[in-house]
C-alpha positions as CSV (number, residue, x, y, z in Angstrom):
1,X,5.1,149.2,-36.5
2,X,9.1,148.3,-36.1
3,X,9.5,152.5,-38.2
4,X,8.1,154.2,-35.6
5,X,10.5,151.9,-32.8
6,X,13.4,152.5,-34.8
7,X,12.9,156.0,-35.2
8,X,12.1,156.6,-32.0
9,X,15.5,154.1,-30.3
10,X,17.9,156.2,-33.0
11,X,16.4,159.6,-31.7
12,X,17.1,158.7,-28.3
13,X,20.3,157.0,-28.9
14,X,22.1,158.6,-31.6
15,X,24.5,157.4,-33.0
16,X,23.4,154.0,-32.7
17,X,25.0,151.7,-34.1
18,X,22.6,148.3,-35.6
19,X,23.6,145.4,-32.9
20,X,22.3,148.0,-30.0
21,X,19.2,148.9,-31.8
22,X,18.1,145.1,-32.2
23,X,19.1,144.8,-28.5
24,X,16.9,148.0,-27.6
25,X,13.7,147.3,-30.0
26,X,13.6,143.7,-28.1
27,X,14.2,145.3,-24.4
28,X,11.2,147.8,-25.4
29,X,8.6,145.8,-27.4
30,X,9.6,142.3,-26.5
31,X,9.4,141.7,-30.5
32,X,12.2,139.4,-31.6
33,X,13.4,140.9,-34.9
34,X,15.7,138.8,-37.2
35,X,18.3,140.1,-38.2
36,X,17.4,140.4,-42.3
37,X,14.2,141.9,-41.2
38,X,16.2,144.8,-39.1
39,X,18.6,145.8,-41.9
40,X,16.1,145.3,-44.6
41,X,14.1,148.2,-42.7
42,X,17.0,149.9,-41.7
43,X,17.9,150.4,-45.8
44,X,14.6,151.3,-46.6
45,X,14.8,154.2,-44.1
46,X,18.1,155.2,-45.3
47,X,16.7,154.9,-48.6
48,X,13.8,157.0,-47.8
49,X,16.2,159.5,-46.3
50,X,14.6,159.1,-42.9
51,X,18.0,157.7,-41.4
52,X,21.8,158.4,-42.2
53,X,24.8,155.9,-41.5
54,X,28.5,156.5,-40.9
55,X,31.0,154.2,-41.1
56,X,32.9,154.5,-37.4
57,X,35.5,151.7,-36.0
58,X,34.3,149.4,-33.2
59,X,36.4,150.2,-30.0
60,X,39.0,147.8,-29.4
61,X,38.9,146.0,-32.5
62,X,38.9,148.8,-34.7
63,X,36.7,147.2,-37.2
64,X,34.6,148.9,-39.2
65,X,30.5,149.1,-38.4
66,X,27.9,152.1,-39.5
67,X,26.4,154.1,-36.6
68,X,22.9,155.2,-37.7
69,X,21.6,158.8,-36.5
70,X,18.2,160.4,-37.6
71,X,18.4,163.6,-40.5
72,X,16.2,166.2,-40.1
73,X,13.9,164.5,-42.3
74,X,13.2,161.7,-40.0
75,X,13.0,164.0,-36.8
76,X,10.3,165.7,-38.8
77,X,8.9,162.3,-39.6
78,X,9.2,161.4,-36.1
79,X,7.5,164.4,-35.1
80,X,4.5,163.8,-37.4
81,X,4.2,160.3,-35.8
82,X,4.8,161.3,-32.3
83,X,1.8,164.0,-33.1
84,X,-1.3,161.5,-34.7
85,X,-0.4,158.7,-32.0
86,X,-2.8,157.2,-29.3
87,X,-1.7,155.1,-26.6
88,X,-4.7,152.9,-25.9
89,X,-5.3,152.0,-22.1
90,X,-3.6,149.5,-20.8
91,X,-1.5,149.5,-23.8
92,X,2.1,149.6,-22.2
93,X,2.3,148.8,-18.0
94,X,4.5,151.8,-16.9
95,X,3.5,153.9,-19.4
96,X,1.5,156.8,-18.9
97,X,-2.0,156.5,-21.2
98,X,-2.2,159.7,-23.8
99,X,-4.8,160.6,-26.6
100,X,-3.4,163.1,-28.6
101,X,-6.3,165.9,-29.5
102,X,-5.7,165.4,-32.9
103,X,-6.9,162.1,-33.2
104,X,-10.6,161.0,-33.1
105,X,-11.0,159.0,-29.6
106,X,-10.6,155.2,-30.0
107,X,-14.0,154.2,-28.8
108,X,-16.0,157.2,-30.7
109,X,-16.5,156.8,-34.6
110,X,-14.9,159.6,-36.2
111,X,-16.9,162.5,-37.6
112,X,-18.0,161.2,-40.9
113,X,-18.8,158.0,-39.6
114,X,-21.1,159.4,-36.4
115,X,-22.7,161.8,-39.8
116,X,-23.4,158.6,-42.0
117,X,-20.7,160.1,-45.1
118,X,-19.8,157.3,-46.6
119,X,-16.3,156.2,-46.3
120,X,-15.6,153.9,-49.1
């Protein structure tokens, strides 16, 4: 669940640099992340070409830190999430509840289950 976050914080935040996107996943999910946890899932989604990093220098300081923005891949990765995702009610308080026609309702079965195919 923490791709989909990330993804979604660097889109709207871009470039981001890594101590504001551990700052914004917690403000948004209330998820405390560790810090080896973040950057071990921020290199796998460099790795899978999802994100890209440059190195900038820190105002004030001038030392060196990567600010991480989305390639196209990743916005199209994004996209494809953003598409099959269903907000269950009463999932986030603010947040408007959305079923995206795409995907089967929560509380029906799907089609091959509600025409006894077997799914196994």
């Amino acid at each position: 669940m923490l791709t989909p976050v990330i993804l979604t914080i660097v889109a709207e935040h871009q470039p981001i640099g890594v101590a504001a996107i551990a700052e914004k996943v917690t403000a948004a999910t209330g998820w405390h992340v560790t810090e080896r946890g973040l950057y071990r899932t921020l290199k796998r989604l460099q790795d899978s070409g999802l994100l890209a990093s440059a190195d900038t220098s820190a105002p004030r300081t001038g030392a060196k830190r990567k600010d991480l923005s989305l390639t196209p891949l990743g916005t199209r990765y994004l996209a494809g999430i953003a598409e099959n995702l269903v907000d269950l009610p009463g999932g986030v308080p603010g947040k408007e509840c959305t079923t995206s026609p795409a995907a089967p309702s929560p509380i029906e079965p799907a089609p091959h289950q509600q025409q006894g195919i077997p799914t196994g």
